[in-house]
FIDO-662248 format. One record per residue (C-alpha): x, y, z; residue in one letter. Coordinates in steps of 0.2 Angstrom, whole numbers, plus 2048, in hexadecimal, padded with zeros to 3 digits. Layout:
FIDO-662248
<r><c1>X</c1><c2>Y</c2><c3>Z</c3><aa>a</aa></r>
...
***
This chain:
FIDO-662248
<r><c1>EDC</c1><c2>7C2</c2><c3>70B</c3><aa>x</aa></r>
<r><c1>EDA</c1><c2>7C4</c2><c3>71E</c3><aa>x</aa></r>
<r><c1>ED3</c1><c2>7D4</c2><c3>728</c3><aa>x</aa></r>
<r><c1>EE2</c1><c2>7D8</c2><c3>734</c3><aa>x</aa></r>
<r><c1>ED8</c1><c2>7E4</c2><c3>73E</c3><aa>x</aa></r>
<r><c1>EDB</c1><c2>7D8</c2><c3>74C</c3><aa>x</aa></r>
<r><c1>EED</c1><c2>7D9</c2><c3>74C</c3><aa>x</aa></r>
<r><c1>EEE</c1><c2>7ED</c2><c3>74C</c3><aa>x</aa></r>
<r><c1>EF1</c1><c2>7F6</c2><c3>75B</c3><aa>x</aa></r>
<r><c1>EE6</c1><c2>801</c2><c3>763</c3><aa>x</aa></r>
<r><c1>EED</c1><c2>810</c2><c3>759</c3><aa>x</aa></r>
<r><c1>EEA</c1><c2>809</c2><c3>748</c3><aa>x</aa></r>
<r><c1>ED9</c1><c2>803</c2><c3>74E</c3><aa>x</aa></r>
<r><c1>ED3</c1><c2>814</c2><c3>751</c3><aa>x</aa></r>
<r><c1>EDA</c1><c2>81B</c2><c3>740</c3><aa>x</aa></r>
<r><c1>ED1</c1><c2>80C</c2><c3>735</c3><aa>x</aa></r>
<r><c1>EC0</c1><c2>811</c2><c3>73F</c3><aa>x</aa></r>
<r><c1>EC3</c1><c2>823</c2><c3>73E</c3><aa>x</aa></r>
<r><c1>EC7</c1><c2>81F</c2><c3>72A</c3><aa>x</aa></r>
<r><c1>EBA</c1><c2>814</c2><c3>727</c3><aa>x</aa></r>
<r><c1>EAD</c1><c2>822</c2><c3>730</c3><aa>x</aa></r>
<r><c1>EB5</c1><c2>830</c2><c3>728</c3><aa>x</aa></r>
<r><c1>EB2</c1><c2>826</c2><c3>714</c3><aa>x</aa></r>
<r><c1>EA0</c1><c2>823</c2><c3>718</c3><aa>x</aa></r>
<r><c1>E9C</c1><c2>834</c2><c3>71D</c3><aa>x</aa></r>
<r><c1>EA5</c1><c2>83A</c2><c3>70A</c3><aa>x</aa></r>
<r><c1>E9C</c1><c2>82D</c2><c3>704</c3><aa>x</aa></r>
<r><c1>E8A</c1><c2>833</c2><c3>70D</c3><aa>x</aa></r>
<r><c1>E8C</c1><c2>845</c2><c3>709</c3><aa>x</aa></r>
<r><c1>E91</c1><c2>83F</c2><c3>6F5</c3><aa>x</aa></r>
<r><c1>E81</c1><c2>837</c2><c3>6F4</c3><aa>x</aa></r>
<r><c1>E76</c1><c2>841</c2><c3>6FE</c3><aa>x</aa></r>
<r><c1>E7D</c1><c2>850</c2><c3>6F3</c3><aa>x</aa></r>
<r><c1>E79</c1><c2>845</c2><c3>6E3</c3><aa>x</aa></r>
<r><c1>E66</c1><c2>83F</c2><c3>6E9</c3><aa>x</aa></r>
<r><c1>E5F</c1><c2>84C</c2><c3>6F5</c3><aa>x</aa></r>
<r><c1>E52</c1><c2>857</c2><c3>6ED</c3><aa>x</aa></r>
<r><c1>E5B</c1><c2>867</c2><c3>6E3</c3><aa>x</aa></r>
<r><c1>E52</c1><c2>876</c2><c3>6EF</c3><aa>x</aa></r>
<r><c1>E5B</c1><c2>86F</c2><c3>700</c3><aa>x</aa></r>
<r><c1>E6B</c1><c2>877</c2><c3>6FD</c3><aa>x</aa></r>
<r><c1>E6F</c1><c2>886</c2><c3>6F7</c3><aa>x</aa></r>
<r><c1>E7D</c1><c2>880</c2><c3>6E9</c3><aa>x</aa></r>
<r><c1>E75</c1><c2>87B</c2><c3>6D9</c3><aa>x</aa></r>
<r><c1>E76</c1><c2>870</c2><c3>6CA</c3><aa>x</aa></r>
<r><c1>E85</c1><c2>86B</c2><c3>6C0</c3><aa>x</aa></r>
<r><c1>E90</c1><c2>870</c2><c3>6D1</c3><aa>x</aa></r>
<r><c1>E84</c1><c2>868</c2><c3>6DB</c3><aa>x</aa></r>
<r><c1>E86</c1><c2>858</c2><c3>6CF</c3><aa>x</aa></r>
<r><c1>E9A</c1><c2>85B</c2><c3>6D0</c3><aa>x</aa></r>
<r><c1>E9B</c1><c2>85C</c2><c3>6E5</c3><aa>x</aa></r>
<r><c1>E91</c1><c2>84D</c2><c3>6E5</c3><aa>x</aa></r>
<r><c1>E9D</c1><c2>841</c2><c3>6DA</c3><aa>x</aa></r>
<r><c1>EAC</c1><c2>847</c2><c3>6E0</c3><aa>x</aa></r>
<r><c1>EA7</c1><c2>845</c2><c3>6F4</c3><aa>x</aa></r>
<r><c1>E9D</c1><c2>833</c2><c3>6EE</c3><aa>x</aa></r>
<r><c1>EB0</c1><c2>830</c2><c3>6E5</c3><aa>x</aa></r>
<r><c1>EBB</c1><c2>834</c2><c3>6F2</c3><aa>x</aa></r>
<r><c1>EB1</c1><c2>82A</c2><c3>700</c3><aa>x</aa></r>
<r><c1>EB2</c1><c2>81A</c2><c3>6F5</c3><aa>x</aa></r>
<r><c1>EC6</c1><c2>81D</c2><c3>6F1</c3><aa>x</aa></r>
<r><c1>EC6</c1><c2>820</c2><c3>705</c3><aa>x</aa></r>
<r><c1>EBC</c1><c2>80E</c2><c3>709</c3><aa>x</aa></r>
<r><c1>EC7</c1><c2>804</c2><c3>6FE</c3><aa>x</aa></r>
<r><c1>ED5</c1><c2>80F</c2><c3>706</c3><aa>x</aa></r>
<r><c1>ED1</c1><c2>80B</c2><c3>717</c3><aa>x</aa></r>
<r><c1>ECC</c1><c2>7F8</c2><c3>714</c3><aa>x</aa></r>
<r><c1>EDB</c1><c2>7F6</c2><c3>709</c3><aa>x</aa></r>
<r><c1>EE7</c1><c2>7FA</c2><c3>717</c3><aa>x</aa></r>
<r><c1>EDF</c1><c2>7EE</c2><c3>725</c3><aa>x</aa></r>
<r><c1>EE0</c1><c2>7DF</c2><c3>718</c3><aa>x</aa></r>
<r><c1>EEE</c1><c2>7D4</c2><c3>715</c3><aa>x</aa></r>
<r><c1>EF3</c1><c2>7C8</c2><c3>708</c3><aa>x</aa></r>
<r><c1>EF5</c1><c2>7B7</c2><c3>70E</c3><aa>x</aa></r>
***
């Protein structure tokens, strides 16, 4: 397994950073919709729950994604 993030060109580069950034934010707003106390926002229980699964879900899928595509099998 070797990163080949070194061997993309400029365009791929900016597409893995702009992947990996855009996995982290699903992933911080999943969490923060999960943790952060129930009276911040104005959505409320189960679908607060929901929201926060699916956007903590989709932002790990989007990381391995992302990371998958800039590894290679050696």
């Amino acid at each position: 397994m070797k990163l080949i993030i070194n061997e993309m060109n400029g365009k791929e580069q900016a597409l893995f950073v702009f992947d990996a950034f855009m996995a982290v934010l699903y992933l911080a707003v999943g969490l923060t919709l999960l943790l952060a106390d129930m009276s911040r926002f104005r959505i409320q229980g189960v679908l607060k729950i929901l929201l926060g699964v699916l956007f903590t879900v989709y932002g790990l899928f989007r990381i391995y994604r992302a990371f998958k595509n800039a590894v290679s099998n050696e």
